[in-house]
ZAMARGU-4260 file (C-alpha; in steps of 0.2 Angstrom, whole numbers, plus 5000, padded with zeros to 4 digits):
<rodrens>
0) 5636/4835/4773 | 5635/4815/4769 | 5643/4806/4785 | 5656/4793/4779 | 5652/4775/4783
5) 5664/4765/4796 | 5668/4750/4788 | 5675/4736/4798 | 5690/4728/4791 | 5684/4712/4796
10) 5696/4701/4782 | 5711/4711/4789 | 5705/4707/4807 | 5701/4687/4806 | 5718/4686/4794
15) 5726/4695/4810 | 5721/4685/4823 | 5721/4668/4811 | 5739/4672/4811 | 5739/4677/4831
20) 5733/4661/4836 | 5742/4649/4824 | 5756/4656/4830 | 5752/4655/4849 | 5749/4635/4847
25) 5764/4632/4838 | 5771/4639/4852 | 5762/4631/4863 | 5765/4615/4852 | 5782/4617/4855
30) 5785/4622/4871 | 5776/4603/4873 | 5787/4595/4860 | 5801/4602/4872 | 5794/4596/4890
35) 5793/4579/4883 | 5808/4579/4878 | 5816/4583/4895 | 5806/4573/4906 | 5811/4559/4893
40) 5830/4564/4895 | 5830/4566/4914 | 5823/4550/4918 | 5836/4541/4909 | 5848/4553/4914
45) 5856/4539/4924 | 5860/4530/4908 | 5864/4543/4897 | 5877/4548/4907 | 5883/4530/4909
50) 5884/4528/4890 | 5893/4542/4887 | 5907/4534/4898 | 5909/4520/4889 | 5908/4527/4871
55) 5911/4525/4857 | 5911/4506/4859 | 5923/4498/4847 | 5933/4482/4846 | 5945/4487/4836
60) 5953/4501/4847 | 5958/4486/4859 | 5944/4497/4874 | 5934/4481/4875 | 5939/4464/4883
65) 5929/4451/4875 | 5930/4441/4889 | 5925/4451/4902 | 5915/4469/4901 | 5927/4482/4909
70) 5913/4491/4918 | 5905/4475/4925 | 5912/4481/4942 | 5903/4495/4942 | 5887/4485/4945
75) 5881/4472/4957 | 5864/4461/4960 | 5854/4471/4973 | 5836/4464/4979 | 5836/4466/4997
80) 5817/4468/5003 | 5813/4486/5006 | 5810/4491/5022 | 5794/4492/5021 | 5788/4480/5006
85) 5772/4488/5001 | 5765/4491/4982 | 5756/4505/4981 | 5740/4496/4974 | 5739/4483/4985
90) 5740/4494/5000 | 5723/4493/5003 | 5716/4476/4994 | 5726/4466/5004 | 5723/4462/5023
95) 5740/4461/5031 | 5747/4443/5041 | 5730/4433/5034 | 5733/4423/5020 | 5719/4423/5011
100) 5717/4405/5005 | 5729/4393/4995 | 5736/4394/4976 | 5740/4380/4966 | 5750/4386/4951
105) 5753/4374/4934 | 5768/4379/4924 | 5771/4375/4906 | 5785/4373/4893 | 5804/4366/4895
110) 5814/4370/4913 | 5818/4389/4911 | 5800/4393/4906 | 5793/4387/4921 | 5806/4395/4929
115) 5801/4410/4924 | 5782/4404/4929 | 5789/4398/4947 | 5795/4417/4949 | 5781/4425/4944
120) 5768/4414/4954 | 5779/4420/4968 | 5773/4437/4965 | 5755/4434/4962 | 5755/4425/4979
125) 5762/4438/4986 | 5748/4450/4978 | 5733/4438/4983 | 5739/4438/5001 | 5741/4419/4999
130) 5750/4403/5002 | 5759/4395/4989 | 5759/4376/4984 | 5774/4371/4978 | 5769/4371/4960
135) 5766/4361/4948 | 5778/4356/4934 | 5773/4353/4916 | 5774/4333/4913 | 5764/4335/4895
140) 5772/4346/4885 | 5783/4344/4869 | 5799/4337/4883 | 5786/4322/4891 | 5795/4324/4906
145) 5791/4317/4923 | 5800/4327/4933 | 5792/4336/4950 | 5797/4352/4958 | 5806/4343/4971
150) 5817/4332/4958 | 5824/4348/4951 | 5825/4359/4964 | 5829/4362/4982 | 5810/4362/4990
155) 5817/4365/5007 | 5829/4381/5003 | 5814/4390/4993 | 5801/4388/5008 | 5813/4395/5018
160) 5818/4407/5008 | 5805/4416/5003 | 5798/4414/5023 | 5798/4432/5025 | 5789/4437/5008
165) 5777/4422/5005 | 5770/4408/5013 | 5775/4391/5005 | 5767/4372/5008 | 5774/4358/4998
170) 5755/4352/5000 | 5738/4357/5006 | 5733/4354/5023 | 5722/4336/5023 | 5712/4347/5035
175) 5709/4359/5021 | 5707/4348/5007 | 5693/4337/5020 | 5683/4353/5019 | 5680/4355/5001
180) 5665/4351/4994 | 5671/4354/4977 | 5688/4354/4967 | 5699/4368/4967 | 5691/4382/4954
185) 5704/4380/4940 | 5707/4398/4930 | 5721/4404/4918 | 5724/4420/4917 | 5727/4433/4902
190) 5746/4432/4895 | 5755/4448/4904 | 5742/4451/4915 | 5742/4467/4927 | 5743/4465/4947
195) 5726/4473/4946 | 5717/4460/4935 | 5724/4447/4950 | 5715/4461/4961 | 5699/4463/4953
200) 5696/4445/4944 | 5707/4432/4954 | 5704/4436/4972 | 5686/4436/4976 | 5688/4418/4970
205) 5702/4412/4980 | 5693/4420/4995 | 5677/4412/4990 | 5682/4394/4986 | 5701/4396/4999
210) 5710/4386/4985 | 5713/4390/4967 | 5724/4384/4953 | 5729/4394/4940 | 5733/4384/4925
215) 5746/4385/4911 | 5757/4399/4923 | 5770/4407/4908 | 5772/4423/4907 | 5755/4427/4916
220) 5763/4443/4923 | 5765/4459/4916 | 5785/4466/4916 | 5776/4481/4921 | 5781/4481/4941
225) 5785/4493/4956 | 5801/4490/4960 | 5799/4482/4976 | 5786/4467/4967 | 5801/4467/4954
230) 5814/4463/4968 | 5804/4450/4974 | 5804/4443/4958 | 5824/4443/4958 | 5824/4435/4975
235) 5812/4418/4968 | 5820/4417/4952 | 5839/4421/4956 | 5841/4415/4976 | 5826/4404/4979
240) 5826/4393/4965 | 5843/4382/4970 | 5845/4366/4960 | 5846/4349/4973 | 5861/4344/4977
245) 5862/4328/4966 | 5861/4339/4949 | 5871/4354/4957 | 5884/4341/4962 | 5886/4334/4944
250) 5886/4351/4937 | 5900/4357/4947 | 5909/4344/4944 | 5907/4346/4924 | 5912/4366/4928
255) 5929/4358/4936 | 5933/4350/4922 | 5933/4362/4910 | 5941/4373/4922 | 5955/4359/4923
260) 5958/4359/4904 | 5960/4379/4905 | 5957/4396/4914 | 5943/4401/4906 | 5930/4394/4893
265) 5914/4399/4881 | 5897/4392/4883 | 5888/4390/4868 | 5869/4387/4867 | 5866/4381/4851
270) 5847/4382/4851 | 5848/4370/4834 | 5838/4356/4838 | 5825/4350/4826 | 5807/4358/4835
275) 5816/4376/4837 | 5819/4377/4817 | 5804/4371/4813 | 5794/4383/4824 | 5807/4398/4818
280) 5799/4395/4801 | 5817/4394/4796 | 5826/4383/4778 | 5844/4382/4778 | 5847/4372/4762
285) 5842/4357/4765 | 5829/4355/4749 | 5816/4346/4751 | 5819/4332/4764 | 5824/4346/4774
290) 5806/4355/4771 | 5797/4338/4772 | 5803/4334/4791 | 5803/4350/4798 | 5785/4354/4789
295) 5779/4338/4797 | 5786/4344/4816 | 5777/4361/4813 | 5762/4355/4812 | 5763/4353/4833
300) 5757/4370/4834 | 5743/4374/4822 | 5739/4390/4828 | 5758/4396/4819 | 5756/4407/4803
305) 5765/4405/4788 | 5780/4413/4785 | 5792/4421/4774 | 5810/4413/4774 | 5818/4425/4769
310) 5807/4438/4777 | 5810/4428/4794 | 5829/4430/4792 | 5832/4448/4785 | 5823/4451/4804
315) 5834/4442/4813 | 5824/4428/4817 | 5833/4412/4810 | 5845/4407/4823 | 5861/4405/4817
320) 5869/4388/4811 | 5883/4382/4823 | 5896/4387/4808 | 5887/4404/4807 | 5892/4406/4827
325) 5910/4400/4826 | 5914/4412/4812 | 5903/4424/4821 | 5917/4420/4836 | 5932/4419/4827
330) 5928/4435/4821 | 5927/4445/4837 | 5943/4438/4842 | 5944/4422/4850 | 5956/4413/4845
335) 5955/4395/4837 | 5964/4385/4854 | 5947/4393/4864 | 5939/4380/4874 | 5920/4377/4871
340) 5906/4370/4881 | 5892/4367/4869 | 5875/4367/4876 | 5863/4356/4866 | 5850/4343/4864
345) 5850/4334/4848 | 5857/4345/4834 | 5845/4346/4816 | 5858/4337/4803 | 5869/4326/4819
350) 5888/4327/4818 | 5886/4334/4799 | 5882/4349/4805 | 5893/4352/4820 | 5908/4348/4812
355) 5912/4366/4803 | 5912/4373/4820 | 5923/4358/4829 | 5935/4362/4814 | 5935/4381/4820
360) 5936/4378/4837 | 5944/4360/4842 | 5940/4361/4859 | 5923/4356/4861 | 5912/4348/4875
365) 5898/4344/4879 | 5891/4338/4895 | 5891/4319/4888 | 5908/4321/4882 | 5913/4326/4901
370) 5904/4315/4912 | 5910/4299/4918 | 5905/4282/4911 | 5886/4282/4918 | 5886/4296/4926
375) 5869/4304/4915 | 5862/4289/4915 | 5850/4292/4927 | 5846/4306/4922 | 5843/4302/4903
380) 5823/4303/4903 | 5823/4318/4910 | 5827/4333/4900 | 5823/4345/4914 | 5837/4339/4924
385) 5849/4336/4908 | 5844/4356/4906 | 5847/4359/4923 | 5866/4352/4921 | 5869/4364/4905
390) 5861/4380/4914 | 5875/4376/4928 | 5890/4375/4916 | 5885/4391/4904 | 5881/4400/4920
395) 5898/4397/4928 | 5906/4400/4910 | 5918/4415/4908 | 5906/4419/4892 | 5889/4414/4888
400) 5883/4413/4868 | 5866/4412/4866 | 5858/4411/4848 | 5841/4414/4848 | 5831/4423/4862
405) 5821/4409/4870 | 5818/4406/4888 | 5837/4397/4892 | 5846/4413/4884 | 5833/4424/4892
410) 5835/4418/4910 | 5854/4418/4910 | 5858/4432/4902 | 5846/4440/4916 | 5855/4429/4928
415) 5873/4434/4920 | 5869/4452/4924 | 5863/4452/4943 | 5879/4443/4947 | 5893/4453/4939
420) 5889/4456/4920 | 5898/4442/4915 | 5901/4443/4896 | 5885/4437/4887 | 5887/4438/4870
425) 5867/4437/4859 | 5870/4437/4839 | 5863/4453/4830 | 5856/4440/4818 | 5849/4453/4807
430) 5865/4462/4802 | 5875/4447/4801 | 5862/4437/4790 | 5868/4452/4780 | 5888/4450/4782
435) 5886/4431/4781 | 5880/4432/4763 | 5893/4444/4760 | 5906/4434/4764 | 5898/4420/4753
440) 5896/4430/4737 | 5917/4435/4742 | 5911/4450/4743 | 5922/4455/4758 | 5938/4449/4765
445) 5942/4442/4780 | 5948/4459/4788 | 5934/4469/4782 | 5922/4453/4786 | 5926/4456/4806
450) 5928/4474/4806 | 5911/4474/4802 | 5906/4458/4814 | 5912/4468/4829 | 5904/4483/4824
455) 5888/4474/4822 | 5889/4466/4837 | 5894/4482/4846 | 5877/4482/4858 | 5875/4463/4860
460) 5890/4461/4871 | 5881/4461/4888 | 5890/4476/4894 | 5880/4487/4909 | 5873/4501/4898
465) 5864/4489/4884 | 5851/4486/4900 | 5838/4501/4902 | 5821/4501/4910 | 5806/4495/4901
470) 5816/4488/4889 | 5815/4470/4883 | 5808/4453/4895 | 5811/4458/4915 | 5819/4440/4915
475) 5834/4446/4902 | 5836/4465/4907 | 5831/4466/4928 | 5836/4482/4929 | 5826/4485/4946
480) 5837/4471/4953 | 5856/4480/4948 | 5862/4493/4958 | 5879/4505/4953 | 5894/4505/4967
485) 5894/4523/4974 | 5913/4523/4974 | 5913/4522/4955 | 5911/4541/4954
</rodrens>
């Protein structure tokens, strides 16, 4: 009898386990998918659970004070130095109570962002091992102003205050400068650098040569920071830098008199001088003399792109027009009888343009308008220092408005948070590009018109929960530096 063949199913089998497997890494897959998604929820478990406090966030429902943040109690500045202040890549690099040589640091740009340089240098010092020079200050740029360090700030206060975290010299030793045989190596670093690019590619100089500069120091430093390096950080930029006492002096006295004409008031930085609309890229109706003189002021940076107007404002890139922020005011809710300090160099168009928002709110000031006879005088070449006297009033303001997201609105609203959450109010200028033309094609009401204004403005109202790690500048958001009562549970 003729045996049968065995034949092997082998379409059926590879079909069979084709379908085995597939179905194995999509499980797999998955079950991935899901991990991520919980590690992701449960490190911002803090915040979640924050925000669903505090929603839904309307203005409408009366819940939310526009002048101050009902959970801004719930928060406070913390940046205390840890106990034992180590990051855990330097732990090793850096040889303990031996500075390593001396850094010389050249900031760049307009008061607050050499701030922000001043603060980071802090922390690059602190990762070198070395000793700070007071640095630097930026005489060439767009400002041509003269001022030093010690013209704008308290040099005394920040050596001592940063004593325990990093050595600080107003100059370097003649001794040390005798022994040179060549200049100080000069270097600038990669925008946003890491602490391990200072590690790796900045040290072996500074212990080669003892003395380094690091040129053009804005924004040199990554956000990226343990949180001890980023609480160092707080400490430079929010308790060592103190104004002298000249300029802190005249800026209080500017805050008492606003304070004498009523209980509370609104800062408004304007932001809409001349050099910020030309680099926003920005038209605003002015035909062609318009075009023509803020073309001509462009052409400063010639690295800039060419950009889309419209484009630039359907992103929320065009800061508003001082009319486009009273309205943006009146809508929240602030009534016309609201005091305002405005915060301002020269304004693009002069008193033409300022007048809408004086007829909104009559109440205006400036810092000119509330000094006494000869009283700036001094102070009149120096923008620095006139900056200085408007960062003292908006920071003391019951609400801060910036309109554009630069290194003034950046700093304070950063500042703002780590001592209270004080209302800060930033423009969604991309939505309200949108209601603003609206309005002007009458295609809302008034009613409608700020229904939609809060609604829009529902997360740019400087409340607690709109800050979350990684997000945004250090400098705005230093959410490493705030720390939550316990007794709020």
């Amino acid at each position: 009898m003729e045996k049968k063949r065995f034949r092997r199913p082998w379409p059926c089998m590879k079909k069979a386990l084709f379908s085995r497997s597939f179905g194995v890494g999509l499980m797999l897959f998955v079950l991935g998918l899901t991990s991520l998604l919980m590690g992701n929820i449960a490190s911002n478990l803090h915040w979640s659970q924050f925000r669903r406090r505090i929603q839904p966030k309307v203005f409408h429902n009366k819940r939310l004070d526009i002048w101050k943040s009902n959970y801004s109690d719930l928060y406070y500045g913390c940046s205390v130095r840890g106990a034992s202040f180590r990051c855990e890549f330097c732990i090793f690099s850096i040889p303990p109570n031996r500075s390593n040589g001396y850094l010389l640091i050249a900031t760049s740009g307009g008061l607050n962002q050499q701030r922000t340089g001043i603060s980071d240098a802090v922390v690059v010092a602190w990762i070198l091992n070395a000793t700070l020079v007071i640095p630097e200050m930026d005489h060439k740029s767009f400002w041509k102003d003269d001022s030093d360090f010690a013209n704008i700030f308290d040099v005394d206060w920040f050596i001592s205050y940063l004593s325990n975290d990093v050595p600080v010299v107003k100059r370097i030793p003649d001794r040390v400068m005798r022994s040179m045989e060549k200049l100080p190596w000069t270097m600038r670093p990669p925008r946003k650098s890491m602490p391990e690019y200072y590690l790796e590619q900045v040290l072996p100089i500074l212990r080669r040569r003892h003395v380094l500069q690091l040129t053009k120091f804005d924004y040199r430093l990554t956000n990226r920071l343990d949180e001890e390096l980023q609480k160092l950080r707080c400490r430079a930029n929010f308790h060592a830098l103190r104004f002298t006492s000249s300029i802190e002096s005249i800026g209080q006295k500017l805050v008492q008199k606003m304070r004498g004409m009523s209980s509370r008031y609104v800062s408004v930085h304007l932001r809409f001088e001349p050099d910020m609309l030309a680099f926003s890229g920005c038209y605003y109706g002015g035909g062609d003399k318009e075009r023509a003189e803020l073309g001509e002021i462009r052409k400063r940076w010639a690295t800039l792109p060419d950009l889309s107007e419209e484009g630039e404002r359907s992103r929320g890139k065009c800061p508003l027009t001082p009319h486009e922020i009273g309205v943006m005011l009146k809508a929240l809710g602030f009534e016309n009888d609201t005091y305002l300090y405005v915060a301002s160099g020269e304004i693009y168009g002069g008193e033409k343009t300022l007048q809408p928002l004086k007829n909104l709110f009559p109440n205006y000031y400036t810092k000119e308008m509330l000094a006494d006879p000869g009283e700036l005088e001094p102070l009149l070449p120096f923008s620095s220092r006139l900056a200085a006297l408007d960062f003292i009033v908006s920071d003391e303001s019951d609400v801060f408005v910036t309109n554009n997201n630069g290194n003034m609105a950046k700093i304070l609203a950063g500042r703002r948070r780590y001592m209270g959450h004080k209302r800060t109010i930033r423009p969604n200028a991309k939505k309200l590009s949108i209601l603003f033309r609206a309005r002007n094609q009458m295609k809302l009401d008034w009613e409608a018109f700020s229904i939609k204004v809060k609604s829009a403005q529902s997360n740019f109202m400087g409340e607690p929960d709109e800050m979350r790690p990684g997000r945004g500048d250090f400098h705005e958001f230093p959410y490493s530096c705030i720390c939550k009562k316990e007794s709020s549970h």
